[in-house]
C-alpha positions as CSV (number, residue, x, y, z in Angstrom):
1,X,10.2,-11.1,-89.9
2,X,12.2,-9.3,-87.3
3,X,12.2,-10.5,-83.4
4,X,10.1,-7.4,-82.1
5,X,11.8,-7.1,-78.7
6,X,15.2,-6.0,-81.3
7,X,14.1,-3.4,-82.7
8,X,14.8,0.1,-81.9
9,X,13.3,3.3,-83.5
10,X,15.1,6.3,-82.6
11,X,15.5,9.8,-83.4
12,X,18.4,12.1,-83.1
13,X,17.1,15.6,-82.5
14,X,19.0,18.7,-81.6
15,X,19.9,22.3,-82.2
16,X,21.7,23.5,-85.4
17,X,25.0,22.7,-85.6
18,X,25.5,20.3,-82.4
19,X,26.2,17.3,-83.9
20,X,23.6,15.6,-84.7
21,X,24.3,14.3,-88.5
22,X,28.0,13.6,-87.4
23,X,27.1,11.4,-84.7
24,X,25.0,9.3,-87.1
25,X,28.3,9.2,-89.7
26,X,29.9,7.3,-86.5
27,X,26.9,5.4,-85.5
28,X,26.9,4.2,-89.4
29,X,30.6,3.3,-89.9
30,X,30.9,1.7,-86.3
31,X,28.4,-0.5,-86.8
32,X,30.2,-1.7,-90.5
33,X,26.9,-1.1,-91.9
34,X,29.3,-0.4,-94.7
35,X,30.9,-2.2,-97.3
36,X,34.9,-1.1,-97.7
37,X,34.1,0.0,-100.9
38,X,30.5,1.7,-100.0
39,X,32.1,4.8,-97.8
40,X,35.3,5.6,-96.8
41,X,36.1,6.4,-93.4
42,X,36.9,9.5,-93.9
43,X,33.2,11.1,-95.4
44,X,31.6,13.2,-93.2
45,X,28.0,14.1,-93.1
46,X,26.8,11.2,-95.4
47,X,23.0,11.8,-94.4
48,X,23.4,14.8,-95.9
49,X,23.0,13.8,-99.7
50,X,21.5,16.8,-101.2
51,X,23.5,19.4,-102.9
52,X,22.7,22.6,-100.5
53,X,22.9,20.3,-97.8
54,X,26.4,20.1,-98.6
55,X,26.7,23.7,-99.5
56,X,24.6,24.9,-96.4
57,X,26.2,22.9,-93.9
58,X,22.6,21.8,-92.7
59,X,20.3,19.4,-92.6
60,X,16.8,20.2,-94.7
61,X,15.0,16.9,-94.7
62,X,14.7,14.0,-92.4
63,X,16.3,11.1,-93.7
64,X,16.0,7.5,-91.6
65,X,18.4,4.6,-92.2
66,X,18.9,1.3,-90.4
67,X,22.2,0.0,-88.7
68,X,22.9,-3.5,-87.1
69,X,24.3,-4.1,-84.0
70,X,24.6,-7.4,-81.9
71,X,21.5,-9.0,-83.2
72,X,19.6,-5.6,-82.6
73,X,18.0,-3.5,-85.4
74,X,18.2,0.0,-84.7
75,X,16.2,2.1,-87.1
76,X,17.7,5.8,-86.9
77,X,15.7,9.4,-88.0
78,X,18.1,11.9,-89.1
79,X,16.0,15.4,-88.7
80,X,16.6,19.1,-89.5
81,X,18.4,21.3,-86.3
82,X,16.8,24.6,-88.2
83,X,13.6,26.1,-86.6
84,X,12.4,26.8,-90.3
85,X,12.5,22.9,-91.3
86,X,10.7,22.2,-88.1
87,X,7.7,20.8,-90.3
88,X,10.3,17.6,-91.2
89,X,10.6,17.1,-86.8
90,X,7.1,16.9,-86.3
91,X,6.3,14.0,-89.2
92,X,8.9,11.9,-88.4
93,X,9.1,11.6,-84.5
94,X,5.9,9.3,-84.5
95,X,8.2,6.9,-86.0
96,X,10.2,6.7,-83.1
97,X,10.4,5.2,-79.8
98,X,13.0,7.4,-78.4
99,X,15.1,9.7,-78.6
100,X,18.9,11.0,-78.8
101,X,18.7,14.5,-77.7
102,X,22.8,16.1,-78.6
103,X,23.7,18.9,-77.2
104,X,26.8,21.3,-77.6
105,X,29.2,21.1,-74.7
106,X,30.0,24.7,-74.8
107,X,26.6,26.2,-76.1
108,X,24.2,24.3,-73.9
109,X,20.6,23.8,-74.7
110,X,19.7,26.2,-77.8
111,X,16.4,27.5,-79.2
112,X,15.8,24.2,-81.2
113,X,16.8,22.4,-78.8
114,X,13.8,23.7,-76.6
115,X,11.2,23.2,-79.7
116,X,12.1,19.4,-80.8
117,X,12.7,18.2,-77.5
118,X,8.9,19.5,-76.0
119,X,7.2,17.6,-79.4
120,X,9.1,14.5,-78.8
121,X,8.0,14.3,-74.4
122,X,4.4,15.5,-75.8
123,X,4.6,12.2,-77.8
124,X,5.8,10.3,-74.7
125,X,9.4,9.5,-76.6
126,X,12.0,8.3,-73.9
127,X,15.2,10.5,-74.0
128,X,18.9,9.8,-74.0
129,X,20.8,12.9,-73.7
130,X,24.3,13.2,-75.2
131,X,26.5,16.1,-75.2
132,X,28.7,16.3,-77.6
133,X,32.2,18.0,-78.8
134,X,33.2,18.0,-74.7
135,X,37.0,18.7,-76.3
136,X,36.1,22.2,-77.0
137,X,38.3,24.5,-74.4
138,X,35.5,26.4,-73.4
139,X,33.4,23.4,-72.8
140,X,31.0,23.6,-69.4
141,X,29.8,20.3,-68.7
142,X,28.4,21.0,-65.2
143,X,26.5,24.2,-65.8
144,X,25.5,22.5,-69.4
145,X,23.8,19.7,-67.2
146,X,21.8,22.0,-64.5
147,X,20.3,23.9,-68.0
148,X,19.5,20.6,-69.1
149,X,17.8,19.5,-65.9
150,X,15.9,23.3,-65.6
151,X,14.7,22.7,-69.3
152,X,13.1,19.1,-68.4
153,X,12.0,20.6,-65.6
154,X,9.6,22.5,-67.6
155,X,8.8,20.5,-70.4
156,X,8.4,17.0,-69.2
157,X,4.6,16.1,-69.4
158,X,5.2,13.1,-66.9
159,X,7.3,12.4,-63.6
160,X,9.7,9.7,-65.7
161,X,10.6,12.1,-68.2
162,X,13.0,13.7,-65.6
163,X,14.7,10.5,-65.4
164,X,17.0,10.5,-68.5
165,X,21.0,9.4,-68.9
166,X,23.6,10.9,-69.8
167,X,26.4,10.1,-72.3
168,X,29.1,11.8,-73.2
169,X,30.7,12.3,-76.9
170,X,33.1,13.6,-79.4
171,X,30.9,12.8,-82.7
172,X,33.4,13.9,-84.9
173,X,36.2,10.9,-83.6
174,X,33.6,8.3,-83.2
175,X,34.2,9.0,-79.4
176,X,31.4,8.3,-76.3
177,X,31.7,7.5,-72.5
178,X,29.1,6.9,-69.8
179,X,31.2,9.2,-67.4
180,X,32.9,12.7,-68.3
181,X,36.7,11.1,-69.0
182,X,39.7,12.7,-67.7
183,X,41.8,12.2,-70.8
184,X,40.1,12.9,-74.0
185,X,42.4,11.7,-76.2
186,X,42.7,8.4,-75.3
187,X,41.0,5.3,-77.3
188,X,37.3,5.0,-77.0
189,X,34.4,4.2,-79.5
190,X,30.5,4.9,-79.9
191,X,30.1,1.3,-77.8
192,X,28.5,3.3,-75.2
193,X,25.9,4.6,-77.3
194,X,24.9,1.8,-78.8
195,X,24.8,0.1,-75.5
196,X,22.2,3.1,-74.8
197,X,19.7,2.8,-77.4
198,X,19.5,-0.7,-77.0
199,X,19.2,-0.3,-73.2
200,X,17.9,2.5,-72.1
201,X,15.3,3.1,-74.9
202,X,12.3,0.8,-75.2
203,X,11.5,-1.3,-77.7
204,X,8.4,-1.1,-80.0
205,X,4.9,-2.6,-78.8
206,X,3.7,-5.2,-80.8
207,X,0.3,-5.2,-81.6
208,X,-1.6,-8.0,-83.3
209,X,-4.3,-7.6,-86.2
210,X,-5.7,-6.0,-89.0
211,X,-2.6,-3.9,-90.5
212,X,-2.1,0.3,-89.8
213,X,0.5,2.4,-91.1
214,X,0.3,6.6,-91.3
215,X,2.9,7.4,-94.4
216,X,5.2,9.8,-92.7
217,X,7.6,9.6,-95.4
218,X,7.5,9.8,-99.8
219,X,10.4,9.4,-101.8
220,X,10.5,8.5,-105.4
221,X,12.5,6.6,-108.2
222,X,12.5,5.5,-111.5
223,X,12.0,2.0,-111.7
224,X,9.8,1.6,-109.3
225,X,7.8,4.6,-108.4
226,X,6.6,6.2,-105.2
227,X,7.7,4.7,-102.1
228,X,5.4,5.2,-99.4
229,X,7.5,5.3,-96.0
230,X,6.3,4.6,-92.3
231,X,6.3,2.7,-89.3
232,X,3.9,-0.6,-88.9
233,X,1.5,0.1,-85.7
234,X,-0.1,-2.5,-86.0
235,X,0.0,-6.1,-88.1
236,X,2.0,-6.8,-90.5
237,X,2.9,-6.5,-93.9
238,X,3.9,-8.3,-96.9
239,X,4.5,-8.8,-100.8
240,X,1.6,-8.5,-102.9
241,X,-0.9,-7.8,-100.0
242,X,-4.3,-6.3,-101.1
243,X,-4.8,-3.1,-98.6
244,X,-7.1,0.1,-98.2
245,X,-5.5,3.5,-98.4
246,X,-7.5,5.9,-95.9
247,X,-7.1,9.7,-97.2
248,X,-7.1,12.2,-95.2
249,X,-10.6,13.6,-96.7
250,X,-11.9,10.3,-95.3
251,X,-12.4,8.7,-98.5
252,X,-10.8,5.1,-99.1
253,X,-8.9,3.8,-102.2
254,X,-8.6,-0.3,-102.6
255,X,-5.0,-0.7,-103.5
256,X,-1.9,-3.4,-103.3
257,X,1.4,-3.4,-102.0
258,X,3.8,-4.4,-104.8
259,X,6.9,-4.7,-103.5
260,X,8.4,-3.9,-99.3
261,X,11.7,-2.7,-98.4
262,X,13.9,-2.0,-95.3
263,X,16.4,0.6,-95.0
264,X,20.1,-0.9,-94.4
265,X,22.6,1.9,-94.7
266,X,21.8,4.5,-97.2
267,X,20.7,1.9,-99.7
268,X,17.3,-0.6,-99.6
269,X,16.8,-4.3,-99.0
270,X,13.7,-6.2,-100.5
271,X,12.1,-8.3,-97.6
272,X,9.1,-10.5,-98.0
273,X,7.4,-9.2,-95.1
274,X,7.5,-6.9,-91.7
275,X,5.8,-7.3,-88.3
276,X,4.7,-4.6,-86.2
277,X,6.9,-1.7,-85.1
278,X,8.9,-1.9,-87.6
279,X,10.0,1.2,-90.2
280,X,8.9,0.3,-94.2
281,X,8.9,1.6,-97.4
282,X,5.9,0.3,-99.6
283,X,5.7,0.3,-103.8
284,X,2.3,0.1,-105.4
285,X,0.6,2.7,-103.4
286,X,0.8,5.5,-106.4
287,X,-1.8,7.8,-104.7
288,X,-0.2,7.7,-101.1
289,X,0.1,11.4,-99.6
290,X,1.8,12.1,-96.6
291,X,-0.9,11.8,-93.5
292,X,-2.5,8.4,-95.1
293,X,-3.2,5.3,-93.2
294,X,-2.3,2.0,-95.0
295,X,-4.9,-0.4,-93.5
296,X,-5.7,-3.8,-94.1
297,X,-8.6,-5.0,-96.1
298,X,-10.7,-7.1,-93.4
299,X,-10.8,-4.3,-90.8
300,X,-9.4,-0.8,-92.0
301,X,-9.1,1.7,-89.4
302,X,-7.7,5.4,-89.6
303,X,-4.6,6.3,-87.7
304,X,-4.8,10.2,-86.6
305,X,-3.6,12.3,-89.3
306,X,0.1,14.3,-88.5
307,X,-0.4,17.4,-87.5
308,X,2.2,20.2,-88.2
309,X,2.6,23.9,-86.8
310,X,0.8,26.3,-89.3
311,X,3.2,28.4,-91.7
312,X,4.0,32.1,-90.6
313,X,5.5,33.2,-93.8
314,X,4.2,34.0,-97.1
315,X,5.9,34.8,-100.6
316,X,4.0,35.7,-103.7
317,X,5.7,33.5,-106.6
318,X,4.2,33.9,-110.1
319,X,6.0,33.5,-114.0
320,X,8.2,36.0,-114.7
321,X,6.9,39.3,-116.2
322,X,10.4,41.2,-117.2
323,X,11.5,42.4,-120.3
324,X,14.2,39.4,-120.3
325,X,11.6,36.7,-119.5
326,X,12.1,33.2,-121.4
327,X,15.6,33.7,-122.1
328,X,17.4,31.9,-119.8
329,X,14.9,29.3,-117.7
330,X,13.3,26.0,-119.1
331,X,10.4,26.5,-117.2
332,X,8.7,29.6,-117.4
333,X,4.7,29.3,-117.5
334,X,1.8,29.1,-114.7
335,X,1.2,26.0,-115.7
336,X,4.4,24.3,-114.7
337,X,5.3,26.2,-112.4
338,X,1.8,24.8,-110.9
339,X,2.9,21.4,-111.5
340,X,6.1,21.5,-110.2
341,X,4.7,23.2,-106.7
342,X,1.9,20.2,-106.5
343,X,4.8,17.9,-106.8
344,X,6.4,20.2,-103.5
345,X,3.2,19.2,-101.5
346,X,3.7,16.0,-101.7
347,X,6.6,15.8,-98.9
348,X,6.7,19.1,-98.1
349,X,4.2,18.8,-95.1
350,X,4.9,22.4,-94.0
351,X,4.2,24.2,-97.1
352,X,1.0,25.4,-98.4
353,X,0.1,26.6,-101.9
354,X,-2.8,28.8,-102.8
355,X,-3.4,30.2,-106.4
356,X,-4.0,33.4,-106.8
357,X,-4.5,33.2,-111.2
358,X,-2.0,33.9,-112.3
359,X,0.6,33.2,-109.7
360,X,0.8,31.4,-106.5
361,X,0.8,32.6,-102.8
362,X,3.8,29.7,-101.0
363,X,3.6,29.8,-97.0
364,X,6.0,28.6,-94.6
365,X,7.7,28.3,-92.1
366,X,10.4,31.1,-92.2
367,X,12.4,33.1,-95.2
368,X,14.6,30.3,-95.5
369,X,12.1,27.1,-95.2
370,X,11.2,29.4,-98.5
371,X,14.2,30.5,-100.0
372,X,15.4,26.8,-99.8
373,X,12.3,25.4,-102.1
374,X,13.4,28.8,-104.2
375,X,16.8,28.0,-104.7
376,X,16.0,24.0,-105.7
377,X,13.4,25.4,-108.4
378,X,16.0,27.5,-110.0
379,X,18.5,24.8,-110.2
380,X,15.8,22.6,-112.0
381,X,15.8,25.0,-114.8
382,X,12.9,27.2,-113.2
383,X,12.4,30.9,-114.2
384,X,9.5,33.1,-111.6
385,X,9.3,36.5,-109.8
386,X,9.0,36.4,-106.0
387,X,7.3,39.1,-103.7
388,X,8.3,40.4,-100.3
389,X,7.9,37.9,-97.4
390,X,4.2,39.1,-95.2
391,X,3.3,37.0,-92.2
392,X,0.4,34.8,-91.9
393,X,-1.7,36.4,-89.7
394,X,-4.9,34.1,-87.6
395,X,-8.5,35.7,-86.4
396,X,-9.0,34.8,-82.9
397,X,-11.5,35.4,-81.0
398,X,-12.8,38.1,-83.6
399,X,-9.5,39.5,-83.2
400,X,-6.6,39.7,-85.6
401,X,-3.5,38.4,-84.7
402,X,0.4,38.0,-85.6
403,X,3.0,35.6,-85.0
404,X,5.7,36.0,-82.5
405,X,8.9,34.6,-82.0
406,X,11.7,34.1,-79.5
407,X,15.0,35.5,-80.2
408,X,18.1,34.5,-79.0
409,X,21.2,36.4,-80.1
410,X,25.1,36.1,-79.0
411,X,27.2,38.9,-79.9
412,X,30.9,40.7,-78.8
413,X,30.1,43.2,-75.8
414,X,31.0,46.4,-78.0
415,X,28.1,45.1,-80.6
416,X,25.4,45.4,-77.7
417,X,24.2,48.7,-78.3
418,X,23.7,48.4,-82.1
419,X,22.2,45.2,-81.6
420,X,20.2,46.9,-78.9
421,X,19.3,50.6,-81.4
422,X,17.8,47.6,-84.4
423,X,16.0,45.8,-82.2
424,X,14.4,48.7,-80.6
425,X,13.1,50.1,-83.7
426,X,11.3,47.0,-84.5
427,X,9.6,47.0,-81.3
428,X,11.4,43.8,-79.7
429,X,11.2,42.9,-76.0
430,X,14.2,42.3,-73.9
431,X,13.2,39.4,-71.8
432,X,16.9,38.3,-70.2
433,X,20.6,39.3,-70.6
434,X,23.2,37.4,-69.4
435,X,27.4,36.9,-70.0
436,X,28.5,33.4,-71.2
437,X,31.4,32.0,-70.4
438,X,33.0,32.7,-73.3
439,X,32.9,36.3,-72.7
440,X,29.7,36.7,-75.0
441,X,26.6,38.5,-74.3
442,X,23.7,36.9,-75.1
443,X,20.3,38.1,-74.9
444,X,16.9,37.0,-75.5
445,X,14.0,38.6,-77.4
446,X,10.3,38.3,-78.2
447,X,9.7,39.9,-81.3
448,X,7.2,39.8,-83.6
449,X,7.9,37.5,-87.3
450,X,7.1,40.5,-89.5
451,X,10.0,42.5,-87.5
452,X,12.5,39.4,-88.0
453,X,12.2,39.5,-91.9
454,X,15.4,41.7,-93.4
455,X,16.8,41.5,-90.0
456,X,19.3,39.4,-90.7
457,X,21.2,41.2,-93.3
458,X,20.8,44.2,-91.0
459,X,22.7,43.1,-88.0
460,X,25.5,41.2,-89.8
461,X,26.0,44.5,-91.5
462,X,25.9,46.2,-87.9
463,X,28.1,43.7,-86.2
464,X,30.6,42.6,-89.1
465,X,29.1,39.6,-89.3
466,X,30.0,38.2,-86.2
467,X,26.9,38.1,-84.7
468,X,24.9,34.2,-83.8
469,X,21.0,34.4,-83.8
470,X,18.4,31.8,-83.9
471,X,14.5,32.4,-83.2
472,X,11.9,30.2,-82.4
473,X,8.1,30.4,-82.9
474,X,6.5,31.5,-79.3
475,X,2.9,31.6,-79.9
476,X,0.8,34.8,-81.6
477,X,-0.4,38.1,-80.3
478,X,-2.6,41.1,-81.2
479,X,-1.9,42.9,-85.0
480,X,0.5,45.9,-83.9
481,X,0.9,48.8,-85.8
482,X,3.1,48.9,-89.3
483,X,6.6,49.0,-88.8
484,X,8.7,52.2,-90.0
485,X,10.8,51.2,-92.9
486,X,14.6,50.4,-92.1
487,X,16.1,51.2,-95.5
488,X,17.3,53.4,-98.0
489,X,15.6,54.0,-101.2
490,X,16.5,52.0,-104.5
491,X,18.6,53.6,-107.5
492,X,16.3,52.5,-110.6
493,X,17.7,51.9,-114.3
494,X,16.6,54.9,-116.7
495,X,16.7,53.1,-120.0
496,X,17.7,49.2,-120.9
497,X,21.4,49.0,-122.4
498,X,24.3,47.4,-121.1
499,X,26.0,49.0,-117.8
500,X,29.3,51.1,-118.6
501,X,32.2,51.8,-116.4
502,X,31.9,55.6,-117.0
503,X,28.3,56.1,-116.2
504,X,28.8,53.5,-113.3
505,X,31.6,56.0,-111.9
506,X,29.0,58.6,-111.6
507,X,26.9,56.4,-109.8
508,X,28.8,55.4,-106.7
509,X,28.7,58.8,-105.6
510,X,24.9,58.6,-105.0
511,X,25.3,55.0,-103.4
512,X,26.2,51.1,-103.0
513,X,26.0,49.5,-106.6
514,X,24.6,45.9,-107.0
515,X,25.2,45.6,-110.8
516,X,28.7,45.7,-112.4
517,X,29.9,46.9,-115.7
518,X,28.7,45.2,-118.8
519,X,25.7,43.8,-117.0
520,X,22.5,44.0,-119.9
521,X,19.7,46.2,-117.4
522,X,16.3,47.0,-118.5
523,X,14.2,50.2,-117.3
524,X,12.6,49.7,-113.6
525,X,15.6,47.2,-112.8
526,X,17.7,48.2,-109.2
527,X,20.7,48.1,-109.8
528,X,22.0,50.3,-106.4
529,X,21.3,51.4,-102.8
530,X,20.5,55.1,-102.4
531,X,22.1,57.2,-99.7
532,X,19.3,58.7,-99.1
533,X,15.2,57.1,-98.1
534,X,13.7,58.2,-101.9
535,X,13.7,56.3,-105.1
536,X,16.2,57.7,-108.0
537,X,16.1,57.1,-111.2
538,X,19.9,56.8,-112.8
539,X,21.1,56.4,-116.1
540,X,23.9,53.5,-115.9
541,X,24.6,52.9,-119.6
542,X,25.6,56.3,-120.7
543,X,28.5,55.6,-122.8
544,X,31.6,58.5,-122.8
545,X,31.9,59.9,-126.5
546,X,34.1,61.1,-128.8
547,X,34.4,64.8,-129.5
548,X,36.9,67.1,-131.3
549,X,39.0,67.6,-128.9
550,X,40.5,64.2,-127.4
551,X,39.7,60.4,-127.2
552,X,37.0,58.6,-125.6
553,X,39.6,56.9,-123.6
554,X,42.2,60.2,-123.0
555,X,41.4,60.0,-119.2
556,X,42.5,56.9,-118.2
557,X,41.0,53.9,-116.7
558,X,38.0,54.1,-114.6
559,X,38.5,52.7,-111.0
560,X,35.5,51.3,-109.9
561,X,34.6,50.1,-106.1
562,X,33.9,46.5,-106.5
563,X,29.9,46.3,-106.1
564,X,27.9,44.0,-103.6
565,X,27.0,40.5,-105.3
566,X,23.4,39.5,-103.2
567,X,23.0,36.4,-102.0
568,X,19.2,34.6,-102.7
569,X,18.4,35.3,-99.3
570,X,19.6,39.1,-99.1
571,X,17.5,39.6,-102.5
572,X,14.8,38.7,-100.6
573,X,15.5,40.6,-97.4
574,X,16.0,43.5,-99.3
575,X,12.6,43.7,-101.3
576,X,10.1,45.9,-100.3
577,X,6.2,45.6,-101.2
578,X,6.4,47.4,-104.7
579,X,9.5,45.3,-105.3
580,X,10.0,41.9,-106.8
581,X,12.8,39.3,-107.6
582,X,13.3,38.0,-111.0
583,X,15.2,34.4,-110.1
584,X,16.5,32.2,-112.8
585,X,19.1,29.6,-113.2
586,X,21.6,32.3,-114.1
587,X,20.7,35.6,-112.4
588,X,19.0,37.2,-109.8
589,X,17.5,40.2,-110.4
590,X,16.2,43.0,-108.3
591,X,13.3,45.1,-110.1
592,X,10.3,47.5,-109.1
593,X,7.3,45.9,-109.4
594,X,6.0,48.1,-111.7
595,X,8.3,49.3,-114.5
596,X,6.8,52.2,-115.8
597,X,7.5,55.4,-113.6
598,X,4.6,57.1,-114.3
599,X,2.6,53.5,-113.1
600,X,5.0,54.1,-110.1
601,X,4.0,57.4,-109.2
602,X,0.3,56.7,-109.8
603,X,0.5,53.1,-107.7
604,X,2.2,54.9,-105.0
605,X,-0.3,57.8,-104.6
């Protein structure tokens, strides 16, 4: 059992894109956690293991691992910098002791940075700021430091909280000081950081008697089953104990602990027993949820359950009801498409599920919290329709209300006024404007979560796709009136056939096409944008024919404009309410949601 007093629980939060995955890549390799033939030195981003992960260029799920260092056992969180995986922050930070706030050099404290860094002082965490990339040209350590200083300021919930250090970093070269270096190319190491955690951050309490532990944590494998994950409050643990799992409904389960592990690396070690304060994962437990206390048989006692933020977005998802259904997913029924949500529950704290019969109502955090789980079910061979994106609205006070968010955008000066005309018609509030250094202006909005959705797509389109935007949740205010609608109407399939080159010619004259040629279509599929607000109904497999007086193919080829390929998210930016998507493993398809025009006409009146 490991020496209390040298362990160290931290995590490592920060804003999208700031370093914070990068620094543990250095913090894992420095400390030859490692064997030479287990990484080489020059993989990036191993916490990152999953496949959009990789893709994304983000973190999705927290992840902890376990490093050695001079006798000291420091137990690191990995967590999400996206505001919509915000759910994976808040259940892993009462595993830690402390925290590594990173921050960009250039960019400053971000959005993110705000959220993670209040839940961590609300817990009473003890930070260690590092900012990180300081090699960037446009780099502004001092003014980066007074925003720091302003933002504890007004979070910290106690007078020490404004007494944190500072480290500097290049994450990326395994680089750290404890003063800003004049030369930042010569040798250095993460030395100082490690010095840090083991110094400036506390080490666990231990706490003597019957055992507590809150599973914060599942993951699962095939030998051995569910692994229930969490950090020992109180006792200890060991092979083969007899224990009492505590449910959240209050009701108790008598249960064993088969087998317990501790991280080291990215793999797990077998131990025969862990003392208090200490990070664990447990076999046996097969009915462990998220939120459960693992207590000791002689005196059980409930830990206080996690508590996330409640979901603002909602998505109808339900079995696919097209004319192609069943041809190209495994899984196609209610019935697994149930089961394989229930199985999303499990360590998806942030998500809720409610059925609606046939299909299924999913709520989250934001489009791509969503669009994330939507993209892993297709992959696994899934085939459903999803709805447009509507916010979860609250009753408060008798009174209906709507989430809001904050809005932070950075865009090139001559994009200001578009930026500016969008915003304005979705009722957004200017709160402050200001130049960065970099010559960018960057403003910040309160708006509304149902404004946000198809935003996105809009402003990229507007600025070339140069503009930065994060939001934040800020809280939730009176039901305002329904938004005008942003886009053009949808060119509908007539008939089902196969696209042709000749009747698609005729089509780009009466918009943008989102279907190419010999793409098979079905009646009530979109397969365009319309110049104009109104629905039209387009025949797009009208073949050219023979007659008596030339070829079929007398006038040449047909020069088509190459047509936009949508991305998950922009299929689901795009939808309005009597629209769905039809997602499988190898399409995406845009449809109304009723097929029939007439049912079209009559639904709409």
């Amino acid at each position: 059992m490991t020496d209390t007093s040298r362990i160290r629980n931290i995590a490592i939060i920060a804003h999208v894109d700031h370093g914070k995955t990068t620094l543990v890549d250095g913090l894992l390799k420095q400390s030859n956690t490692f064997r030479d033939n287990q990484a080489e030195m020059g993989q990036t981003l191993i916490m990152d293991s999953g496949d959009q992960e990789r893709e994304r260029g983000i973190t999705i799920t927290a992840k902890q691992t376990t490093i050695f260092w001079n006798d000291f056992k420091i137990n690191i969180i990995d967590t999400p910098g996206h505001a919509d995986f915000s759910g994976e922050v808040e259940r892993t930070l009462n595993m830690a002791d402390g925290v590594l706030l990173v921050v960009d050099a250039q960019e400053g404290p971000m959005p993110q940075t705000k959220f993670v860094l209040s839940k961590a002082l609300e817990l009473g965490l003890r930070p260690v700021v590092v900012i990180n990339k300081i090699d960037k040209p446009a780099r502004r350590i001092d003014e980066v430091e007074d925003e720091l200083a302003d933002l504890f300021l007004e979070l910290a919930t106690h007078e020490s909280q404004l007494h944190y250090p500072v480290y500097f970093a290049i994450a990326r070269e395994g680089k750290a000081w404890k003063e800003m270096p004049e030369n930042v190319d010569k040798a250095a190491d993460l030395t100082p950081i490690f010095e840090a955690i083991t110094t400036d951050i506390d080490p666990p309490i231990a706490k003597e008697g019957s055992l507590q532990l809150v599973v914060a944590a599942l993951q699962h494998d095939s030998f051995l089953g569910k692994y229930a994950i969490g950090r020992i409050e109180r006792g200890s643990v060991a092979k083969n104990m007899p224990i009492v799992l505590m449910k959240a409904d209050g009701s108790l389960i008598n249960s064993k602990i088969d087998k317990v592990f501790s991280s080291r690396g990215l793999g797990r070690e077998e131990v025969e027993d862990a003392g208090s304060g200490d990070i664990v994962a447990l076999t046996g437990i097969a009915q462990a949820h998220i939120g459960d206390t693992v207590a000791g048989r002689e005196n059980p006692e409930a830990l206080p359950v996690i508590k996330v933020e409640a979901p603002t977005i909602s998505m109808y998802l339900g079995p696919n009801t097209s004319p192609m259904k069943g041809r190209e997913g495994d899984f196609s029924t209610s019935r697994q498409l149930s089961d394989r949500l229930q199985r999303e529950l499990e360590t998806n704290v942030a998500l809720t599920v409610r059925d609606e019969g046939i299909g299924f109502v999913i709520s989250g955090r934001g489009e791509l919290h969503l669009s994330v789980l939507i993209e892993e079910m297709r992959r696994e061979g899934y085939e459903f329709e999803v709805g447009r994106p509507q916010v979860v609205t609250i009753t408060e006070d008798g009174q209906e209300k709507e989430p809001v968010e904050e809005l932070l955008i950075e865009i090139a000066p001559e994009f200001v006024g578009v930026v500016s005309q969008e915003l304005g018609l979705r009722r957004a509030e200017l709160v402050k404007q200001e130049q960065t250094s970099a010559g960018l202006s960057r403003m910040l909005y309160i708006i509304t979560t149902r404004a946000l959705i198809g935003l996105r797509n809009s402003l990229l389109t507007d600025t070339k796709g140069t503009i930065i935007m994060h939001s934040l949740p800020h809280g939730y205010q009176a039901l305002g009136p329904r938004l005008a609608s942003t886009r053009n109407g949808a060119l509908i399939s007539f008939e089902a056939g196969t696209t042709t080159p000749y009747a698609l010619e005729n089509t780009e004259s009466r918009g943008e096409l989102l279907v190419g040629p010999g793409v098979e279509v079905y009646a009530g599929m979109i397969i365009g944008i319309n110049r104009r607000q109104e629905d039209m109904e387009i025949n797009v497999c009208k073949a050219k024919h023979l007659t008596n007086m030339r070829s079929s193919s007398s006038d040449g080829v047909v020069q088509l404009t190459p047509f936009t390929n949508y991305s998950l998210e922009q299929c689901i930016d795009f939808l309005n309410d009597d629209e769905l998507l039809e997602v499988t493993p190898k399409n995406l398809r845009l449809r109304k949601r009723y097929l029939d025009p007439t049912e079209r006409k009559r639904a709409k009146n």
